[in-house]
C-alpha positions, 0 to 999 in steps of 0.5 A, a space after each residue: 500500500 502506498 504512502 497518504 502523501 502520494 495523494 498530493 500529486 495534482 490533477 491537470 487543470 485541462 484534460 488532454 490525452 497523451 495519445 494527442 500530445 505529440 509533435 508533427 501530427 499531419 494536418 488535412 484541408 477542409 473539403 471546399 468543392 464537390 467531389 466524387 470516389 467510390 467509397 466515402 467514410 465518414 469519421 476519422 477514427 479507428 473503423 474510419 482509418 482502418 477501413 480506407 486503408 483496407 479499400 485503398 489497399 484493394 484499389 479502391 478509390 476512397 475519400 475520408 473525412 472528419 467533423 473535426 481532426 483525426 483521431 480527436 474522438 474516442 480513439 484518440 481518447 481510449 485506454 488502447 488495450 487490443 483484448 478480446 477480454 471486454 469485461 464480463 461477457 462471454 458467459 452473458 453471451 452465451 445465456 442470450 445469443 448462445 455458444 456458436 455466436 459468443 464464440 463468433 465474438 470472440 474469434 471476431 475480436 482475436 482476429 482483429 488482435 492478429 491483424 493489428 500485429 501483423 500490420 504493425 510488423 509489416 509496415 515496421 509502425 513504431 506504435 510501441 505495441 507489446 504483448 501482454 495478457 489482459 486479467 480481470 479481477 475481483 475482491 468481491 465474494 459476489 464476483 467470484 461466481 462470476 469469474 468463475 461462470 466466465 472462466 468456464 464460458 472461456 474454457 467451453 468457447 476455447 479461449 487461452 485463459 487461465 483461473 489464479 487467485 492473485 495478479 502481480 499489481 498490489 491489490 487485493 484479489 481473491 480471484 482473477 480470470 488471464 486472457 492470454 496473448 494480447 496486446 497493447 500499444 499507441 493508437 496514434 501512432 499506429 494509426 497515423 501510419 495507416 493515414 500515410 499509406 491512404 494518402 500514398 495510394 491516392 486516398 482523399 483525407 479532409 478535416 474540419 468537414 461536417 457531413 449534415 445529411 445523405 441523399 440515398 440512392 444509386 450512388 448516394 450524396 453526402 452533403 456537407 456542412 457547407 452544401 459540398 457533396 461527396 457522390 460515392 457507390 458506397 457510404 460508410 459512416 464511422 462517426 461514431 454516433 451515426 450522423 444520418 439515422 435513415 430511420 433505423 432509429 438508432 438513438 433509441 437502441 443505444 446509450 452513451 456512458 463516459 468514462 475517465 483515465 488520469 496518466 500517472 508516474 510512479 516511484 514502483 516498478 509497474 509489473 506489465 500487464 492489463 487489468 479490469 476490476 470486475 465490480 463497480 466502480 471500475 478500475 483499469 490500468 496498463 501502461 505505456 512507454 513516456 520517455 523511457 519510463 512508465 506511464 500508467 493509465 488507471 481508467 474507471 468510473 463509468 456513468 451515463 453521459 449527462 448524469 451523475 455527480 460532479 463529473 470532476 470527482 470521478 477524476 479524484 476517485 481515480 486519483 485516489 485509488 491510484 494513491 492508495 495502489 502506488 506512490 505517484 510521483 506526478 499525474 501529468 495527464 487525465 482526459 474522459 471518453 464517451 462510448 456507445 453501448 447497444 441493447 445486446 452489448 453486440 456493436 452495430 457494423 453493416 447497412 444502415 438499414 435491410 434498406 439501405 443497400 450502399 450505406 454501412 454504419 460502425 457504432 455501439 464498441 461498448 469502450 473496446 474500440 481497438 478490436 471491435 473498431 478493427 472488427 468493423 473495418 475488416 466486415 466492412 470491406 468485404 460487404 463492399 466487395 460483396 464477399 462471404 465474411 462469417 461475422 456478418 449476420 452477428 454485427 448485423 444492425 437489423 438484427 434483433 436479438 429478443 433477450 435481452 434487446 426487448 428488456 434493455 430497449 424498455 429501460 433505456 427509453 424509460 430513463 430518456 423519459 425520466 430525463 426529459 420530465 425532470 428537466 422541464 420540471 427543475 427549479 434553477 435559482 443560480 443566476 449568471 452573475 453569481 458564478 466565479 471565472 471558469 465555472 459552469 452552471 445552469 441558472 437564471 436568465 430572463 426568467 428562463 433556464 439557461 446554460 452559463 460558463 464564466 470563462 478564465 477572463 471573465 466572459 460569459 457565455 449563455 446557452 439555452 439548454 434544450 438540446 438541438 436532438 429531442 428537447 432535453 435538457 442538458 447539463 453541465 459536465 465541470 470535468 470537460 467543461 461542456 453542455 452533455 445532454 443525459 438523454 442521448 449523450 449530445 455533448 455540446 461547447 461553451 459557446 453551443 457548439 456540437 461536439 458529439 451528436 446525435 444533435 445536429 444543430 448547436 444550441 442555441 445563444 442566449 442573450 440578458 435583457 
């Protein structure tokens, strides 16, 4: 057990994640003019990048683009463990879609784990991957069954696994279930790579390119932001929310839930490894290479977006469960991601719609983007090809999978309703000029509930906070400094402006009579 006085080490006053905090990241223009390619993606994230280097690969000619800058997303915010060990799964599975399909899943997620390698070596990428096992572990009674109900669903599945009672970090474990063989590395670096060989192989990379709408058809427009459009064969939308529904409803067969990594140095030696508490709230550690010593990321606190405490105490519990672990020298990093889960915990990765027959969707990793983001390239390149791939009906959008999709479909949209009421109904008595610099709230404006941050300068800036999507009220996330809708996961800046969707339109401004 560490020392009390590790405690000390301060949190950052600004998130920023490590992956992004590098020099000569390359930049792209904004699409000014109209174009046309065989395949458009949309999202430059892992499935985005991963699937334009795929088609480039195969002579396709592709055009990517990205409302913002690659891999500023939830790629570039992962903890980048490349593991088919996505928490307590498989014995979930096996209940609800049966043996054959969880096994699918696993073989899946393996091998996206195997292509990852295999790129990595071929093209030489210096994205310091390591092979490491990946351990779920637990210290509750409770969650013993549990692990050994998984352990036994490995073993039925085939899975390179073992059952132990004790893992290599300093923490109390009465059991652990070890996934055998997998692997970690930079997600930015390794992706950055795939980019140059896009651009190599005549691929288009836009940045800054906000793609609004899709005219359907035999070859489908996308209209951007600014009314350009992109004429394609095919559209893939990788933007992690689907920007365009084409009444496959997406939004209310999906939730969002954030959740919270600080990068830490410490004075111990860290053992290797990756690890995932089984109970709640959850922690998860690894580590990668910062200047030639360890930089280890502790990941945990899972909620809904928008709901919740005080979203920077999620940080402070990190931060001290990291204190009571280790003896933290400086936590020199935190930052949050948003991820999508789906009824069935299954992502979402084919055609849009049974009627959309040129447009694919990626969505729903449930926080296990390396492979599963992997995973949705690799089916997505053979559904444009229009070749066999033996996972296609298990990631199949339209599919529906009674037990437990019709449960979770009815708690999911009860909680959206709750949100919705509770919102209209809040009596706000915060006003405006109460606030101090850099400080969020909802308060009073004109009479009406408003969103107001303070800025370092002392700027205000007013926001009304129904949110652009369906008309809840969203709320301040301190942590970020963003509007986070609890409905739906829309996340909106200071000023209104869409960071995630599924809003499409900014909020709107408020100004004081």
């Amino acid at each position: 057990m560490a020392e009390n006085h590790s405690a000390k080490a301060k949190l950052p006053q600004f998130p920023e994640p490590y992956w992004r905090d590098a020099k000569g990241l390359p930049s792209f223009p904004k699409l000014n003019y109209d174009i046309k390619v065989e395949t458009a993606i949309i999202g430059g994230g892992i499935s985005g990048i991963t699937t334009a280097y795929l088609l480039a690969k195969e002579g396709v000619k592709v055009a990517l683009i990205d409302a913002g800058t690659l891999l500023n997303g939830t790629t570039g915010h992962t903890t980048a463990k490349i593991t088919a060990q996505h928490d307590l799964i498989y014995h979930e599975l096996m209940q609800t879609i049966g043996k054959e399909q969880a096994a699918l899943y696993y073989q899946a997620n393996t091998n996206a784990l195997h292509f990852i390698k295999n790129t990595v070596a071929e093209h030489k990428i210096e994205c310091d991957l390591t092979e490491e096992d990946a351990y779920i572990y637990t210290n509750s009674e409770e969650y013993v069954s549990k692990l050994h109900d998984e352990f036994t669903s490995y073993q039925e599945i085939g899975i390179d696994s073992e059952y132990v009672e004790s893992i290599p970090l300093p923490l109390q474990t009465k059991a652990a279930i070890v996934m055998k063989k997998q692997a970690q590395f930079h997600p930015v670096a390794y992706l950055f790579s795939l980019v140059r060989f896009i651009t190599e192989a005549g691929g288009a990379i836009y940045e800054n390119t906000t793609a609004v709408d899709i005219e359907e058809g035999s070859q489908p427009k996308i209209i951007t932001r600014e009314g350009h459009t992109i004429t394609c064969d095919n559209a893939i939308i990788c933007s992690h929310f689907p920007f365009y529904d084409g009444s496959g409803f997406y939004f209310s067969r999906m939730y969002a839930e954030r959740s919270y990594v600080l990068g830490i140095k410490i004075k111990q030696d860290y053992p290797g490894g990756m690890y995932l508490s089984a109970e709640n709230p959850k922690r998860s550690l690894r580590y990668t290479m910062m200047n030639g010593e360890k930089l280890v990321l502790l990941g945990g606190e899972s909620h809904k977006a928008g709901q919740g405490i005080c979203t920077f105490k999620h940080y402070e519990a990190l931060q001290a469960f990291g204190a009571e672990t280790f003896d933290i020298k400086e936590i020199p990093y935190r930052w949050s991601t948003q991820d999508l889960i789906t009824l069935d915990k299954i992502p979402y990765i084919g055609r849009l719609t049974s009627n959309s027959p040129n447009i694919f969707v990626a969505t729903g990793y449930r926080k296990w983007g390396m492979t599963n983001g992997t995973t949705a390239a690799l089916l997505l390149k053979d559904l444009i090809a229009q070749r066999d791939n033996p996972y296609a009906e298990l990631y199949s959008p339209s599919r529906f999978n009674a037990d437990p999709s019709v449960k979770n479909f009815i708690v999911q949209n009860a909680d959206v309703a709750k949100h919705l009421i509770i919102g209209k109904l809040e009596v706000v008595f915060t006003k405006a000029e109460d606030l101090s610099n850099d400080e969020g709230a909802v308060v009073t404006v004109n009479g009406k509930r408003a969103g107001a941050y303070k800025d370092r300068n002392g700027t205000l800036h007013l926001v009304d906070t129904t949110c652009t999507h369906m008309g809840c009220e969203v709320e301040w996330n301190d942590g970020e400094r963003t509007w986070d809708c609890p409905c739906h996961g829309s996340r909106f800046s200071v000023d209104g402006d869409v960071i995630e969707g599924p809003a499409e339109q900014p909020l709107k401004k408020v100004e004081e009579e």
